[in-house]
C-alpha positions as CSV (number, residue, x, y, z in Angstrom):
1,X,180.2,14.1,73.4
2,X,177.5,12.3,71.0
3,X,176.5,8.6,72.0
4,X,178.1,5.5,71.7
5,X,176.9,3.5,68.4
6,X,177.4,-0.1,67.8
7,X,175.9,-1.6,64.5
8,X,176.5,-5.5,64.3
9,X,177.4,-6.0,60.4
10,X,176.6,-10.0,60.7
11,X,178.9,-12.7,62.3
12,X,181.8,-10.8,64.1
13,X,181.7,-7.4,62.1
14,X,180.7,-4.4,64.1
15,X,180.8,-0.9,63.5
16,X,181.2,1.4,65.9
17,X,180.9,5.4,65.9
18,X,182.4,6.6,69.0
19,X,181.3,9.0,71.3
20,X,184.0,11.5,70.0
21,X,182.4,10.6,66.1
22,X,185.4,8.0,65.4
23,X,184.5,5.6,63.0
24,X,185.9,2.0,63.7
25,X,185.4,-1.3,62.4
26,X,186.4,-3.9,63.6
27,X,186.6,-8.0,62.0
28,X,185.6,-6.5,58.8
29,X,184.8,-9.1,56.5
30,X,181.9,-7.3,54.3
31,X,181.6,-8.1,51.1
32,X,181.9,-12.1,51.2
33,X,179.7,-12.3,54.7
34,X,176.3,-13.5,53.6
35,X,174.7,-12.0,56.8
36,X,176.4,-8.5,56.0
37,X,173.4,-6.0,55.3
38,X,173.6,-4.9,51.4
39,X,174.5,-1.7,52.2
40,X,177.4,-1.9,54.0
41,X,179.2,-4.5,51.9
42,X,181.4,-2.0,50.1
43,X,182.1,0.3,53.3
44,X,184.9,2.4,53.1
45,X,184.8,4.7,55.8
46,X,187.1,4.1,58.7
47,X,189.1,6.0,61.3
48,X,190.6,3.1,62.6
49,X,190.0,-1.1,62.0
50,X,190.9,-3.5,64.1
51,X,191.8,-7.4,63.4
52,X,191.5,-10.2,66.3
53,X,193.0,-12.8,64.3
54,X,193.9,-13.7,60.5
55,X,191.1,-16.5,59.4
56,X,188.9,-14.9,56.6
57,X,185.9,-14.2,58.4
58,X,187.7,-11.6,60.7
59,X,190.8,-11.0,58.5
60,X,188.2,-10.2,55.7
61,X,188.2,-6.4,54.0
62,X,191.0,-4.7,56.0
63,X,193.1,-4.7,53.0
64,X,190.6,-2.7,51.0
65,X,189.2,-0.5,53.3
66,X,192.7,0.3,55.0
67,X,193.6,1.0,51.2
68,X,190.3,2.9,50.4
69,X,190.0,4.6,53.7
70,X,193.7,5.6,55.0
71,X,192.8,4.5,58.5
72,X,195.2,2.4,60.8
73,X,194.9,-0.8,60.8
74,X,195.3,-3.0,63.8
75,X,196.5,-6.1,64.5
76,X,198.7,-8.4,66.5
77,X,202.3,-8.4,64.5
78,X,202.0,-11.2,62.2
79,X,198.9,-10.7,60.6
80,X,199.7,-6.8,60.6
81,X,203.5,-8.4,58.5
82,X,200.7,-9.8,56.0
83,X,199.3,-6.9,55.5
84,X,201.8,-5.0,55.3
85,X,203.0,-7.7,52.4
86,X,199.7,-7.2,50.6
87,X,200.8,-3.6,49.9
88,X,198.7,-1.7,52.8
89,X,201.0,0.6,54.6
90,X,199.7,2.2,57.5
91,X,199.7,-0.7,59.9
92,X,199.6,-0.9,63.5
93,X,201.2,-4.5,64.4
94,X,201.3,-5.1,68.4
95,X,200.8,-8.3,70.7
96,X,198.7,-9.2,73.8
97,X,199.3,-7.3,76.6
98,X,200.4,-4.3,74.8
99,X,198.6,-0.8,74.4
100,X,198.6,1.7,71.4
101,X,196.9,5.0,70.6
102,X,195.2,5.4,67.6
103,X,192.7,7.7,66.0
104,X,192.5,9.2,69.5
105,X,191.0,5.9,71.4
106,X,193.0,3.4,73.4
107,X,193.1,0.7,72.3
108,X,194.3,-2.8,74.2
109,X,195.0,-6.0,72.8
110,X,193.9,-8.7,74.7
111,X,194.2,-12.6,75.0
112,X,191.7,-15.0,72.7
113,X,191.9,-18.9,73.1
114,X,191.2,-19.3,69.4
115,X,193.7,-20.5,66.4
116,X,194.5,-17.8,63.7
117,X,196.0,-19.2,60.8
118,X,195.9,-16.9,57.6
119,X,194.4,-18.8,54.1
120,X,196.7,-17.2,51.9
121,X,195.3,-16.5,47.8
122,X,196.9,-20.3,47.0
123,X,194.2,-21.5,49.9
124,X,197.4,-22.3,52.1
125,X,197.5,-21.8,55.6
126,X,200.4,-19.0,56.4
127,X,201.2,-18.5,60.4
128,X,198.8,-15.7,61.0
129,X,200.1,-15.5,64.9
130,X,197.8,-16.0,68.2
131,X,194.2,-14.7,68.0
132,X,193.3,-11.8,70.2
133,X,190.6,-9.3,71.1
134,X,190.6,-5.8,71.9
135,X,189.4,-3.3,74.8
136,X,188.9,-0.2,73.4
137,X,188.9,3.0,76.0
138,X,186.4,5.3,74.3
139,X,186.2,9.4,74.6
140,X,184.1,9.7,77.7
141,X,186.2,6.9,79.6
142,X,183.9,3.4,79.2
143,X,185.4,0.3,77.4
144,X,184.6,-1.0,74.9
145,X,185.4,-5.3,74.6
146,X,185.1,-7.2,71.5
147,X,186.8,-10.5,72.6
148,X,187.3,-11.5,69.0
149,X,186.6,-15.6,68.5
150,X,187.3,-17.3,71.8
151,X,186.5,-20.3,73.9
152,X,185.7,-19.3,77.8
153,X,189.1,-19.3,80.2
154,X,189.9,-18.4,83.3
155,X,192.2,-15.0,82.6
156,X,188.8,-13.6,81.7
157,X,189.0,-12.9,85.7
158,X,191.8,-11.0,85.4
159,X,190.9,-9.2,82.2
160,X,187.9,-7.9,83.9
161,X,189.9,-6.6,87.1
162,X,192.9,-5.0,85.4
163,X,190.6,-3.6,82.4
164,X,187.1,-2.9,83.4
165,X,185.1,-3.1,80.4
166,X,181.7,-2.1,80.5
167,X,180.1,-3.2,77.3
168,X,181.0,-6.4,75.6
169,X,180.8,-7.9,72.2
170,X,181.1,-11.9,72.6
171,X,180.7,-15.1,70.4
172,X,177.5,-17.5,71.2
173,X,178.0,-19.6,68.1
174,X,179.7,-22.6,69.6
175,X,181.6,-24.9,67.4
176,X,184.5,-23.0,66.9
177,X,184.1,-20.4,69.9
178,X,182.5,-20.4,72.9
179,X,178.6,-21.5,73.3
180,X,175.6,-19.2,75.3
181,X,176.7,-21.2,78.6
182,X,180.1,-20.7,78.6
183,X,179.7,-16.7,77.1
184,X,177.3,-16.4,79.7
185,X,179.9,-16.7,82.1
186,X,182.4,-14.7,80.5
187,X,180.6,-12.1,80.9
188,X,179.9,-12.5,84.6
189,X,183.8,-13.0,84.7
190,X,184.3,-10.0,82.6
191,X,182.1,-8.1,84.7
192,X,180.1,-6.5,81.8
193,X,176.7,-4.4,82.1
194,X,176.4,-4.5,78.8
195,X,176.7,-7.4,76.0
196,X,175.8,-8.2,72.4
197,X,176.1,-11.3,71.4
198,X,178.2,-11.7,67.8
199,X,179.5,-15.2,65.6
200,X,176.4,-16.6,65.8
201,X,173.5,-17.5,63.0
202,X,175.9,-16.8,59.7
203,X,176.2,-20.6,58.9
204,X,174.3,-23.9,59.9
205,X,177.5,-25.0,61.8
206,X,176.7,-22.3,63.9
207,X,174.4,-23.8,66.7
208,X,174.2,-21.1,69.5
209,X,171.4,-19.0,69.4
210,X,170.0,-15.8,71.0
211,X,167.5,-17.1,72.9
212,X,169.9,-19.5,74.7
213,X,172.3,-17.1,75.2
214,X,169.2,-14.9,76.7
215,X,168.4,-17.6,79.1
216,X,171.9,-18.5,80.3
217,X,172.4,-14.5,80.7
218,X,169.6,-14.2,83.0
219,X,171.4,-16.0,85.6
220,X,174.4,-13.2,85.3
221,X,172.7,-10.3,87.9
222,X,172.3,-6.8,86.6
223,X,173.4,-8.4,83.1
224,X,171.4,-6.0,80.1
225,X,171.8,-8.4,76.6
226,X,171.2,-6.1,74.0
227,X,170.3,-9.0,70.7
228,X,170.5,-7.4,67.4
229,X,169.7,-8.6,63.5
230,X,172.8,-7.3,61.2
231,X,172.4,-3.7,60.5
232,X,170.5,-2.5,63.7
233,X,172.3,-1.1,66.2
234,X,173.0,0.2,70.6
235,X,173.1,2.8,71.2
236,X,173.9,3.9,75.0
């Protein structure tokens, strides 16, 4: 086994080369995302990509790079319907609650308090399903969260005592997720070692910061915040 690799791609994209050497993306939006680093903006390698939810900055370059790649894709079943509709075929559609293998990982879709309407090409919003997040069991046994875009809640609890994820990707931005205070807590609730904080710093909107987030976090014991700039990345 090799070592766990995250690379934060700018607002919720992350790439992540497994312990086993799978590559997985997941919320790739790459080429529009103006804090995606230049070099991975036309990215097609993929092993698997996972989707939390259908709004464009998540939603973003499945499409191409399940086209361009041949990797799974994903995602609860609606938005995996739309895709499916846009002409990519090897979809993955399942709901909250459910798990699925692919690409030789585990892969666990878990609840999001978060719309996910999809802005189809007319600029319409299309029912795009619930949003989501995902617990990935890795190769050597430690989970992997992204909790996609999400406000704090309670179930968080339960998530953390069923699932027992170790190292966690959460939103800071506030506005339309959760703020540092509130993430903060998640990840006490969650019961993560490990966190790097994602959906923050991509637009002015975006309020939450790093350094808040850092001094909320330091309240969580035995919490290790690992903050990145887009293209750097953890590796454990």
């Amino acid at each position: 086994m090799g070592e766990l690799e995250i690379t934060w791609l700018g607002h919720a994209a992350v790439f992540v080369r497994t312990p086993g050497g799978r590559r997985l993306l997941i919320d790739p939006w790459l080429e529009g995302n103006p804090a995606c680093p230049e070099a991975y903006r036309g990215w097609r390698e993929a092993d698997l990509v996972l989707v939390t939810h259908g709004h464009f900055d998540h939603l973003g370059d499945a499409v191409r790079l399940g086209r361009e790649s041949g990797a799974p894709v994903v995602a609860i079943h609606e938005v995996a319907t739309y895709l499916g509709g846009q002409g990519l075929g090897n979809v993955i559609g399942m709901n909250k609650g459910g798990t699925v293998e692919a690409a030789g990982l585990r892969v666990t879709m878990i609840p999001a308090e978060h719309s996910g309407g999809i802005s189809d090409a007319d600029g319409r919003i299309v029912a795009g399903g619930a949003a989501a997040g995902f617990v990935v069991t890795l190769e050597d046994g430690r989970r992997l969260l992204h909790a996609g875009d999400t406000a704090l809640f309670s179930e968080m609890r339960l998530i953390g005592e069923r699932l027992r994820p170790r190292i966690g990707l959460l939103p800071i931005g506030d506005l339309y997720t959760m703020g540092p205070a509130d993430a903060a807590l998640a990840a006490a609730w969650l019961g993560l070692e490990d966190v790097i904080p994602i959906h923050y710093g991509t637009f002015p909107a975006l309020t939450g910061t790093a350094e808040a987030f850092l001094e909320a976090a330091g309240e969580v014991p035995g919490l290790r915040v690992h903050v990145l700039r887009p293209g750097e990345t953890y590796k454990a």
